[in-house]
py3Dmol code that shows the C-alpha trace and the ligand (Angstrom):
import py3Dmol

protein = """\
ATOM      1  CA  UNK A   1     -25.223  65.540  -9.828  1.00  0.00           C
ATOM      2  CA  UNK A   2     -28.102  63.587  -9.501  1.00  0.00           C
ATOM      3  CA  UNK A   3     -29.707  62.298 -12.213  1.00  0.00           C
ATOM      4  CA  UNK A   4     -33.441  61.407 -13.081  1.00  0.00           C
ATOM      5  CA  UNK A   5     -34.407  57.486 -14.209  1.00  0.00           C
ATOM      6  CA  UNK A   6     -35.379  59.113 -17.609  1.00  0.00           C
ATOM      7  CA  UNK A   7     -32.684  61.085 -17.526  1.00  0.00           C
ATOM      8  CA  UNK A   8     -30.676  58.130 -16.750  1.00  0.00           C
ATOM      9  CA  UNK A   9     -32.549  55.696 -19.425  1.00  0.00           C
ATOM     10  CA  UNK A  10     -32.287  58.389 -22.333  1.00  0.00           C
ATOM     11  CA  UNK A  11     -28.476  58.413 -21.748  1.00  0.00           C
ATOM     12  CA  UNK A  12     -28.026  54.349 -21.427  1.00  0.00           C
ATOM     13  CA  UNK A  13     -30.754  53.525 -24.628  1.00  0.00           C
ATOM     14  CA  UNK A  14     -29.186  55.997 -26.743  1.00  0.00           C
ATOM     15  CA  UNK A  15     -25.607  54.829 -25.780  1.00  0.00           C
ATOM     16  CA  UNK A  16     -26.662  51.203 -26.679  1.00  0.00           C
ATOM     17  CA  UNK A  17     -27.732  52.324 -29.633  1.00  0.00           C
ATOM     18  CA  UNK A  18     -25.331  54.478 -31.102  1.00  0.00           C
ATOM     19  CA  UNK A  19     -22.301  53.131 -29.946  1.00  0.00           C
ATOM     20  CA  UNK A  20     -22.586  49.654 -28.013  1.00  0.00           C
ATOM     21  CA  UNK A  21     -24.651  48.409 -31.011  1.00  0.00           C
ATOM     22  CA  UNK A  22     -22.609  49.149 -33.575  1.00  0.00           C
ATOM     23  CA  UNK A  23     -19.720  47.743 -31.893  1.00  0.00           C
ATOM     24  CA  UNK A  24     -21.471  44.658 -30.824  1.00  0.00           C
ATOM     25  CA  UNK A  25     -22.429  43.737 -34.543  1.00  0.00           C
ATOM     26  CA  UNK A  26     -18.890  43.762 -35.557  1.00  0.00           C
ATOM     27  CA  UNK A  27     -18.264  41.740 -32.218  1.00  0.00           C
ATOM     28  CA  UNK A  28     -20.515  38.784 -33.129  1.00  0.00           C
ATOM     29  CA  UNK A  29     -19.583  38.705 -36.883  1.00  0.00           C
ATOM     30  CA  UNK A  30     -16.105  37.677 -35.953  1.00  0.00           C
ATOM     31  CA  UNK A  31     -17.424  34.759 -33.309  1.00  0.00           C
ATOM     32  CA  UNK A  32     -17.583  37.050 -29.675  1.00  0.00           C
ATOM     33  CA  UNK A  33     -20.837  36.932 -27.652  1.00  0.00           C
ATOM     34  CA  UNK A  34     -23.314  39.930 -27.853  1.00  0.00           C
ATOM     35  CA  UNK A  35     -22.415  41.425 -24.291  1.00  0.00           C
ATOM     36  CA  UNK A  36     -21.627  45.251 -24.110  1.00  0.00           C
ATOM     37  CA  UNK A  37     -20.683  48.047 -21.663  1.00  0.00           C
ATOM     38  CA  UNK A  38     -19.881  51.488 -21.143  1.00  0.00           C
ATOM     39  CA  UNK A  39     -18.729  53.688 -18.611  1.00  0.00           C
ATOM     40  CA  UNK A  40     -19.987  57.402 -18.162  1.00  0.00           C
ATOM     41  CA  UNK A  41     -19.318  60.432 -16.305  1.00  0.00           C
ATOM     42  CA  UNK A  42     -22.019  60.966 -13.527  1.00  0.00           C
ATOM     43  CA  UNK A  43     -20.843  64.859 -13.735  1.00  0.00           C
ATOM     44  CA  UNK A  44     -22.824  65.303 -17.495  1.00  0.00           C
ATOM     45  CA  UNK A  45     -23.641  61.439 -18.383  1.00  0.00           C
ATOM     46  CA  UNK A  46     -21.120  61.409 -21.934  1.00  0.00           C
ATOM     47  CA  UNK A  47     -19.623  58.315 -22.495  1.00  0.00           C
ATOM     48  CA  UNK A  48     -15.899  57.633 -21.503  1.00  0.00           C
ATOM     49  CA  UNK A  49     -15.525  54.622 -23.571  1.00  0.00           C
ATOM     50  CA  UNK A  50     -17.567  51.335 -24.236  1.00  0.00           C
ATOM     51  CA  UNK A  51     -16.881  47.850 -25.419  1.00  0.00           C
ATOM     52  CA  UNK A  52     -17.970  44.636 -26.439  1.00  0.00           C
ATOM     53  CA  UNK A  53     -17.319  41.060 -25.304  1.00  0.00           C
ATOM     54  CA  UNK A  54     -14.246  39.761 -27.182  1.00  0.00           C
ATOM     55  CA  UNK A  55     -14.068  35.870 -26.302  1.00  0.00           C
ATOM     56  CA  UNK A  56     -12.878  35.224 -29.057  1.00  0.00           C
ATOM     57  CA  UNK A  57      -9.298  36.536 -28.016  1.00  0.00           C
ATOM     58  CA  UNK A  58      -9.619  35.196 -24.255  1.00  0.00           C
ATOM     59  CA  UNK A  59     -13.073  33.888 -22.435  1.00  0.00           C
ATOM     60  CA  UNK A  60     -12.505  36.343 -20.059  1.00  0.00           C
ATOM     61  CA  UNK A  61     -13.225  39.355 -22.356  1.00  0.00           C
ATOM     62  CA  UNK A  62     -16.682  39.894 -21.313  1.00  0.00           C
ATOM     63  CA  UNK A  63     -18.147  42.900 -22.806  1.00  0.00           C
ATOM     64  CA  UNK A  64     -17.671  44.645 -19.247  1.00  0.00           C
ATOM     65  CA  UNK A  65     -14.121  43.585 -18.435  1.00  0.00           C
ATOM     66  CA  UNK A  66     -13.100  44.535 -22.140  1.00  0.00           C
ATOM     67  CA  UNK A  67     -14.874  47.636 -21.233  1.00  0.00           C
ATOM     68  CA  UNK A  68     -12.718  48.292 -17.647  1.00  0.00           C
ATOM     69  CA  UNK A  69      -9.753  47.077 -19.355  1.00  0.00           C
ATOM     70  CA  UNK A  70     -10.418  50.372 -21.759  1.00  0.00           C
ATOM     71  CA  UNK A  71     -11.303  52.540 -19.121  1.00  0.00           C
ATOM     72  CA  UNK A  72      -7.722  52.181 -17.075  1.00  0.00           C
ATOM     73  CA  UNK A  73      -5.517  51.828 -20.035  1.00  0.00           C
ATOM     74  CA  UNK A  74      -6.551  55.790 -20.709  1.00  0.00           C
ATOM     75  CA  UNK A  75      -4.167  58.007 -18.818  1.00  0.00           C
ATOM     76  CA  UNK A  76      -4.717  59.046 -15.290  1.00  0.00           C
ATOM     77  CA  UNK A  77      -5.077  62.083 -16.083  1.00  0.00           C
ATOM     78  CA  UNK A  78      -7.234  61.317 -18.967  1.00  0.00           C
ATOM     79  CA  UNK A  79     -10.016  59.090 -17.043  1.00  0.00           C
ATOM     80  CA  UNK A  80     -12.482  60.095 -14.198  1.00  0.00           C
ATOM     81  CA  UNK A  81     -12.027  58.294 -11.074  1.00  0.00           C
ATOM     82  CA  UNK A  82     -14.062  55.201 -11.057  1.00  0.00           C
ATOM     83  CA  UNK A  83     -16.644  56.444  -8.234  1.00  0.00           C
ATOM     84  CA  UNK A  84     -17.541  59.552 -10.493  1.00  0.00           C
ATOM     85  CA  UNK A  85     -18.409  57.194 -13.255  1.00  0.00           C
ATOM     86  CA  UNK A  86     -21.703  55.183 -14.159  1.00  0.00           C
ATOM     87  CA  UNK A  87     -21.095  51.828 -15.054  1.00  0.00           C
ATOM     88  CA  UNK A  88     -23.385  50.501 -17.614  1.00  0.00           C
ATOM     89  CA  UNK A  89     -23.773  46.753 -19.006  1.00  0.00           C
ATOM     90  CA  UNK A  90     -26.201  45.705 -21.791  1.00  0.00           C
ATOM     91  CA  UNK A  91     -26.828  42.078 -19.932  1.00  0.00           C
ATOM     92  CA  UNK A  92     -26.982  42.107 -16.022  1.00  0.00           C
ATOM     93  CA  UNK A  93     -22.835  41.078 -14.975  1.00  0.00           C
ATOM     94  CA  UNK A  94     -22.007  37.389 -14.422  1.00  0.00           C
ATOM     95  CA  UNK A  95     -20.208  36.475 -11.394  1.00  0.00           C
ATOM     96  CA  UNK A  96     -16.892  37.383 -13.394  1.00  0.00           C
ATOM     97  CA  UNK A  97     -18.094  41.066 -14.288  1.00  0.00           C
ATOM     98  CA  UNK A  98     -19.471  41.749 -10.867  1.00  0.00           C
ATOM     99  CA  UNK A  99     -16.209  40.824  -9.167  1.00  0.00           C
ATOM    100  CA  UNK A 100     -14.511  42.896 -11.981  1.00  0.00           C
ATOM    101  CA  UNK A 101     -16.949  45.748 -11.307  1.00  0.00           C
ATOM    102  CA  UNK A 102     -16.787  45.920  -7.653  1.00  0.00           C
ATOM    103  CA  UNK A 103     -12.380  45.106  -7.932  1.00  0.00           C
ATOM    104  CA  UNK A 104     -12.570  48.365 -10.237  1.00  0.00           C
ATOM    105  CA  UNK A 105     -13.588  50.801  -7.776  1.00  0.00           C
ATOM    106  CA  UNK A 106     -17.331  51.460  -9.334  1.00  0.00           C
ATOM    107  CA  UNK A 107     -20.023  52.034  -6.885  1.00  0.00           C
ATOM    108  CA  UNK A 108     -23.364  51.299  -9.060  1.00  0.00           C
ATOM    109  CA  UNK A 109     -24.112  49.069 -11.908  1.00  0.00           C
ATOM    110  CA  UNK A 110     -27.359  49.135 -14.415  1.00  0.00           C
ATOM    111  CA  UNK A 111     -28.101  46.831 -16.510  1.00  0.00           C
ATOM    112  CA  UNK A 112     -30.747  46.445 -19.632  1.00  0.00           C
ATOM    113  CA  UNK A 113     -31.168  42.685 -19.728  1.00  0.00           C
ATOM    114  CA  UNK A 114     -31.345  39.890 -17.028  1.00  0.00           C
ATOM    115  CA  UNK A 115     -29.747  36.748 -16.210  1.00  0.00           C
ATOM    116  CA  UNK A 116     -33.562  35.148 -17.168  1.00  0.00           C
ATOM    117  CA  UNK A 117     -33.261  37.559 -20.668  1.00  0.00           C
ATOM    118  CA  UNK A 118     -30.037  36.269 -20.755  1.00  0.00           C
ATOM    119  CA  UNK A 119     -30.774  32.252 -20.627  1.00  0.00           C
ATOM    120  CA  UNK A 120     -34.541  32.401 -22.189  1.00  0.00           C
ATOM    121  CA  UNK A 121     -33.764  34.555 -24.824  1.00  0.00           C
ATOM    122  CA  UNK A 122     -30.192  35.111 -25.682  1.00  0.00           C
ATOM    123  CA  UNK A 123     -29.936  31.025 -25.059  1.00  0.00           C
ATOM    124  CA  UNK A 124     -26.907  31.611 -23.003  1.00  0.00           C
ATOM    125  CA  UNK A 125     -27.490  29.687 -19.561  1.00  0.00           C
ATOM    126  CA  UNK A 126     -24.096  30.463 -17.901  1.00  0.00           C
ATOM    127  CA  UNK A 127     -24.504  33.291 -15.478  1.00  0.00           C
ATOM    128  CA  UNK A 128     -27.067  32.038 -13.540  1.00  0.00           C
ATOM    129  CA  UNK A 129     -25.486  28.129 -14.049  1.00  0.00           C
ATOM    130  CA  UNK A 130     -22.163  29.396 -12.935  1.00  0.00           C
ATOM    131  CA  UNK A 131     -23.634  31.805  -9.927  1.00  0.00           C
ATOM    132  CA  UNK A 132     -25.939  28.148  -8.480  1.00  0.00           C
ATOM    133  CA  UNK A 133     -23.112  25.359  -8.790  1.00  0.00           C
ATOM    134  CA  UNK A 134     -20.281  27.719  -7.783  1.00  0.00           C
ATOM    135  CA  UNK A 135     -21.078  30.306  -5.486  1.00  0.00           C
ATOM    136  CA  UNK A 136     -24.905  29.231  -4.265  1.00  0.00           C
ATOM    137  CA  UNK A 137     -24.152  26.943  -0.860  1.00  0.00           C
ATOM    138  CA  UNK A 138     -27.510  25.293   0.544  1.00  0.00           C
ATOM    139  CA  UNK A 139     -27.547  25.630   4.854  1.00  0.00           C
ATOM    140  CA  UNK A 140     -28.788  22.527   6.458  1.00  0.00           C
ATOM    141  CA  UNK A 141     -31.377  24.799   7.882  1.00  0.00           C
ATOM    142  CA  UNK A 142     -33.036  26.102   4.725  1.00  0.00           C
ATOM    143  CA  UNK A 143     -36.214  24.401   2.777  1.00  0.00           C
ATOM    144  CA  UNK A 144     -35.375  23.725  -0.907  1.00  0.00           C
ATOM    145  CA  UNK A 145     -38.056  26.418  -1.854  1.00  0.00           C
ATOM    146  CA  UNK A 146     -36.614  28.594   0.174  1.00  0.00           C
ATOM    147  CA  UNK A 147     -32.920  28.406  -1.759  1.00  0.00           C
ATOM    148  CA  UNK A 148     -34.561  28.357  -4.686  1.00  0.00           C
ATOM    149  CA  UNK A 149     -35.794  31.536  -3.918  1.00  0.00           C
ATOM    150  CA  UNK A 150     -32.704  33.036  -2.632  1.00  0.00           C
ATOM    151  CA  UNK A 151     -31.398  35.989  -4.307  1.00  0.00           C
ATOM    152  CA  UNK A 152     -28.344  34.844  -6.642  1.00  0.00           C
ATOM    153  CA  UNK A 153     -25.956  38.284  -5.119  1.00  0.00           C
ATOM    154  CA  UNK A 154     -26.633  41.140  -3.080  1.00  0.00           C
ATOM    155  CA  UNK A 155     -28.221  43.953  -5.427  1.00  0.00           C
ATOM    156  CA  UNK A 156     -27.316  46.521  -2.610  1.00  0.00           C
ATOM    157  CA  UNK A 157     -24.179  45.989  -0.788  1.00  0.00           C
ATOM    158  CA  UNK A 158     -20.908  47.742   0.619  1.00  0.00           C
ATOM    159  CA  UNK A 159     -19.434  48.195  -2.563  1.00  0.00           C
ATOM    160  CA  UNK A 160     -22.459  48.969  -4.757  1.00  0.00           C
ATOM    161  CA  UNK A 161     -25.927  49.257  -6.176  1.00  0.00           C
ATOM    162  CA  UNK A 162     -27.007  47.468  -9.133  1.00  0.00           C
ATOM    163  CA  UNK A 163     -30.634  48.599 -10.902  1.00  0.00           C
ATOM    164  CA  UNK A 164     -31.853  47.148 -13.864  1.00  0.00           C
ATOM    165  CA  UNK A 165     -33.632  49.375 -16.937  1.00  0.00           C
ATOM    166  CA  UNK A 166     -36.675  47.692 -15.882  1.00  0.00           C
ATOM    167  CA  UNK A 167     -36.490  48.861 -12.354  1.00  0.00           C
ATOM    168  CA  UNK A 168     -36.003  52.438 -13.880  1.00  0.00           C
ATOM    169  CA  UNK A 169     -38.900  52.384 -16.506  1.00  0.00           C
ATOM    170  CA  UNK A 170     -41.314  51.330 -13.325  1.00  0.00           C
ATOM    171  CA  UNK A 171     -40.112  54.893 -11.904  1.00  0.00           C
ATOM    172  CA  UNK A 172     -41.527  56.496 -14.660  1.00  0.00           C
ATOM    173  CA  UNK A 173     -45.630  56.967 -15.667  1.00  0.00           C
ATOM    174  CA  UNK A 174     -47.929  57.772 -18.291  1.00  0.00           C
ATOM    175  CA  UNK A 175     -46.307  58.657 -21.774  1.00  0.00           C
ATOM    176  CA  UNK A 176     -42.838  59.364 -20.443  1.00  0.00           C
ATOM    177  CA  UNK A 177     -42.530  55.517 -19.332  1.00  0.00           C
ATOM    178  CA  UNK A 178     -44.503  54.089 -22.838  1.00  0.00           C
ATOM    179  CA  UNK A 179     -41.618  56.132 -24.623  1.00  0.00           C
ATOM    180  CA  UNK A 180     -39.032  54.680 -23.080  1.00  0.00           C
ATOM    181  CA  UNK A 181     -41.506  50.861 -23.241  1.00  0.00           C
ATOM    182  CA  UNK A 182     -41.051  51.220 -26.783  1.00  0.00           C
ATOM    183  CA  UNK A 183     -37.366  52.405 -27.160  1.00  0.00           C
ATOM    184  CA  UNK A 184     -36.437  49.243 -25.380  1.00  0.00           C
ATOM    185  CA  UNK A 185     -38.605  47.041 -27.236  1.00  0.00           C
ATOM    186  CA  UNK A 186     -36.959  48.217 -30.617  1.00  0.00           C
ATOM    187  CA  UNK A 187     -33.411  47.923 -29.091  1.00  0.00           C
ATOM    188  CA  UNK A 188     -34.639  44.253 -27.916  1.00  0.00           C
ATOM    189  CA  UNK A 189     -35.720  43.493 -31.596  1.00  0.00           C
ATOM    190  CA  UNK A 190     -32.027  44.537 -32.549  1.00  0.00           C
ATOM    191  CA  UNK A 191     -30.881  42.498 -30.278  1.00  0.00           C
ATOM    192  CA  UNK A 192     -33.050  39.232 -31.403  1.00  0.00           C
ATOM    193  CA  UNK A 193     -30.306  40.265 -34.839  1.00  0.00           C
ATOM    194  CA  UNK A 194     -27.510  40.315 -33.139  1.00  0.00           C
ATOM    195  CA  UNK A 195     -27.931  36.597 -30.843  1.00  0.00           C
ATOM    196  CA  UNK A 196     -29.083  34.814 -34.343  1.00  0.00           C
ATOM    197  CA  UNK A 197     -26.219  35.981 -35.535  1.00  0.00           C
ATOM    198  CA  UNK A 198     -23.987  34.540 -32.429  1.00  0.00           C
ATOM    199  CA  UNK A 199     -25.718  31.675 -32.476  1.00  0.00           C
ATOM    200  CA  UNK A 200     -25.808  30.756 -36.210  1.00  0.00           C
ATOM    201  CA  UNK A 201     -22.120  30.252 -35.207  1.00  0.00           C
ATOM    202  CA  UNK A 202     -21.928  29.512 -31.717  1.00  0.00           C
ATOM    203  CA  UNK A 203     -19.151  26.832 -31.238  1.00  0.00           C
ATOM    204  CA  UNK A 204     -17.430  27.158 -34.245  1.00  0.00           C
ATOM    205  CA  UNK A 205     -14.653  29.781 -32.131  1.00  0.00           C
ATOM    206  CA  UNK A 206     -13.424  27.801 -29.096  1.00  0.00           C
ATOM    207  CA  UNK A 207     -15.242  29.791 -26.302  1.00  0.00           C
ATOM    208  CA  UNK A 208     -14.984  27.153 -23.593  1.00  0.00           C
ATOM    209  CA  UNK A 209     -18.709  28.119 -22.406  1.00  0.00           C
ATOM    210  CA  UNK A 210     -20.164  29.647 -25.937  1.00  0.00           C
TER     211      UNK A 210
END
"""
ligand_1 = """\
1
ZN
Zn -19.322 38.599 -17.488
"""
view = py3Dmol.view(width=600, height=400)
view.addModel(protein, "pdb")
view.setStyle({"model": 0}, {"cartoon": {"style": "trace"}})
view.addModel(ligand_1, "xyz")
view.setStyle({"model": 1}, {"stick": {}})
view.zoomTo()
view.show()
């Protein structure tokens, strides 16, 4: 089944807000960050389970590991195999989550905000920190502009494609695309809730990288 991008947005925006949302407020009442994710069926696009970032029992519980973690502890003959899934995170996957994604047998990834959303306006500079000092090699050969332009990982590769909601709003035009404009500006605003929240306490839990 092939889906369209509103198709595709309608399902992710009201999963974030239903059900990732929710979740996510409980998340960063008790200390965890405000990352979410949720897996769905690509055969009708309902939601096989979704979860929040949960640092606050180990730094590696980012909202999309928690969230694979979930998927395989259902029984086999419960849960879809991965590659008939959608894999959905609320913040584009960290070098962690990517790994996790692509380990996990998923074949796509979409995410609603960036690594620049991310640092700029969630004030959480780690993904794109970890992805320069740790994975981001400079060649003799290259000008410094030209690694500083260099893509941080490979959007379309063996194992995957990742698109971003942005990418799948621009597919859409006239009053279908300022629809879905304004749904994600309102879940952004609930969002701008949720990281005061975080970071009205950030540091207080013992994240290593809060
Ligand atoms: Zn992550």
């Amino acid at each position: 089944m092939s889906w369209t991008s509103a198709q595709l947005l309608d399902a992710f925006l009201s999963t974030t807000s239903d059900q990732i949302i929710p979740l996510t407020a409980k998340g960063v009442a008790s200390g965890s960050k405000v990352f979410g994710a949720a897996i769905l069926r690509k055969s009708d696009l309902s939601v096989v389970v979704v979860a929040t970032n949960h640092e606050t029992s180990s730094p590696l519980l980012h909202g999309e590991i928690n969230c694979i973690q979930q998927f395989y502890a259902l029984p086999a003959d419960q849960r879809p195999l991965p590659k008939e899934c959608i894999f959905f995170a609320t913040h584009e996957p960290c070098s962690l989550c990517l790994s996790g994604i692509t380990w996990s047998g998923f074949d796509n990834h979409y995410f609603l905000f960036t690594y620049e959303d991310t640092r700029d306006a969630f004030n959480i500079p780690h993904d794109i920190k970890i992805l320069e000092e740790v994975f981001k090699v400079p060649t003799p050969s290259e000008t410094p502009e030209a690694f500083a332009k260099r893509p941080l990982y490979n959007k379309s590769n063996a194992f995957w494609i990742a698109r971003s909601v942005a990418d799948l709003v621009n597919d859409l035009e006239g009053g279908e695309k300022n629809t879905m404009e304004k749904r994600v500006k309102e879940i952004r605003e609930e969002y701008n809730g949720l990281s005061g929240v975080y970071q009205g306490g950030k540091g207080s839990k013992g994240i290593p990288l809060a």
